[in-house]
N, C-alpha and C positions, 0 to 999 in steps of 0.2 A: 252128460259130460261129467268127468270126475275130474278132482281136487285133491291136494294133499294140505292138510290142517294141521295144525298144532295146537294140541289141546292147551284148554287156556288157563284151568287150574289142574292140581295136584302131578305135576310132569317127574317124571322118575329119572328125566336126565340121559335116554337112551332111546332105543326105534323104539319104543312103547309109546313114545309120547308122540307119535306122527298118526294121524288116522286119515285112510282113502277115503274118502264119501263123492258120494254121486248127488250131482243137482239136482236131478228130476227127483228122484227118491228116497232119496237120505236129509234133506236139506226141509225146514220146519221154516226158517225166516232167516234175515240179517238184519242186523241192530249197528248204529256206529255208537261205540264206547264212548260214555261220559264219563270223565274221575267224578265233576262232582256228586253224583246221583248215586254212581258203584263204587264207594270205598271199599270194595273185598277186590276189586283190579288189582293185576300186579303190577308193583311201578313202572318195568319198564314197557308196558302198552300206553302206548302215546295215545294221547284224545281221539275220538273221531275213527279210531280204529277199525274196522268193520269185523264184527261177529259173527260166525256163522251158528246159530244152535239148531243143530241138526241129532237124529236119533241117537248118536253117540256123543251127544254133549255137546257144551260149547267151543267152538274152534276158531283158531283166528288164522290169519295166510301167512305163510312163510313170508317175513322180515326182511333177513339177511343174508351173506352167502354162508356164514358158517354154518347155519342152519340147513343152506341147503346141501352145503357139504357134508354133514352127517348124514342123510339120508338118499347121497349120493355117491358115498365113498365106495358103495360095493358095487357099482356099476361103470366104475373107471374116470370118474371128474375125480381131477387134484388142482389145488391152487397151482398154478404157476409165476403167479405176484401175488401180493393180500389183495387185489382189489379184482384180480379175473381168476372164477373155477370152469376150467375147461373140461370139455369133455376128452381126453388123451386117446382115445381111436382116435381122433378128426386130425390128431397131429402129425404132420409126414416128416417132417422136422425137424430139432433145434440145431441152429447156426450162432458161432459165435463172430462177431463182429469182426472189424481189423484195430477197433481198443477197448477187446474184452466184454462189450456187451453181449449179451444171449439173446435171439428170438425165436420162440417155435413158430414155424408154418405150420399153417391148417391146411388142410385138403383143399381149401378154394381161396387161397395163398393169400388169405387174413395175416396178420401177424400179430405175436401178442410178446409183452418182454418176458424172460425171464428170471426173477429176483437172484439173489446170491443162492440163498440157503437152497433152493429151487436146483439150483447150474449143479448145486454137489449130486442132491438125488437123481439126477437124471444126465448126469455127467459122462454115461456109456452112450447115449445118443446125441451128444453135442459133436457138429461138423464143425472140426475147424478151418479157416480160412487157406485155402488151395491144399487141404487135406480133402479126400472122397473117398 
């Protein structure tokens, strides 16, 4: 089974710092971070955090979405609020309400909002109400 990792030191801030590793063979052990034992952590790795140190160094699991937004940007996920990144094939989609809110439909007629700045960039595929 493979994983995507986030290298835990020296990150360059770009897809460099993501590395695939496979469990069965890439993967040495996992450790949960202590601050007080590893003062070389970087701050924002919360305690208890699980390490992976696998042949390609130490790596820890994707956090957040923004995270996972960068190394998902080139395969079609965009925020569509700050709090959901969707994958946009799934989206059959956005409808604007009857007072201005936005929701994309998903293909299995989920629904998800979407924010202001969001309505602008995707404002060619917003149905308006008793417009088709």
């Amino acid at each position: 089974m493979k994983m995507t990792g986030v290298k835990l030191y020296n990150r360059a801030g770009d897809d460099s710092d993501f590395v695939e590793f496979d469990l069965k063979t890439d993967l040495l052990f996992i450790e949960l971070s202590k601050k007080a034992l590893y003062k070389k952590l970087p701050h924002s790795i919360p305690d208890k955090t699980p390490i992976f140190y696998t042949i390609y160094g130490p790596l820890i699991t994707i956090m957040s979405l923004q995270t996972f937004a960068v190394i998902l940007k080139d395969v079609g996920y965009d925020f569509l609020n700050p709090s959901q990144l969707v994958n946009m094939r799934f989206v059959e989609a956005i409808v604007m309400g009857n007072y201005g809110g936005c929701e994309a439909i998903l293909t299995d007629q989920q629904k998800i909002s979407v924010s202001g700045p969001m309505q602008e960039k995707y404002s060619h595929l917003i149905k308006r109400p008793g417009k088709n």
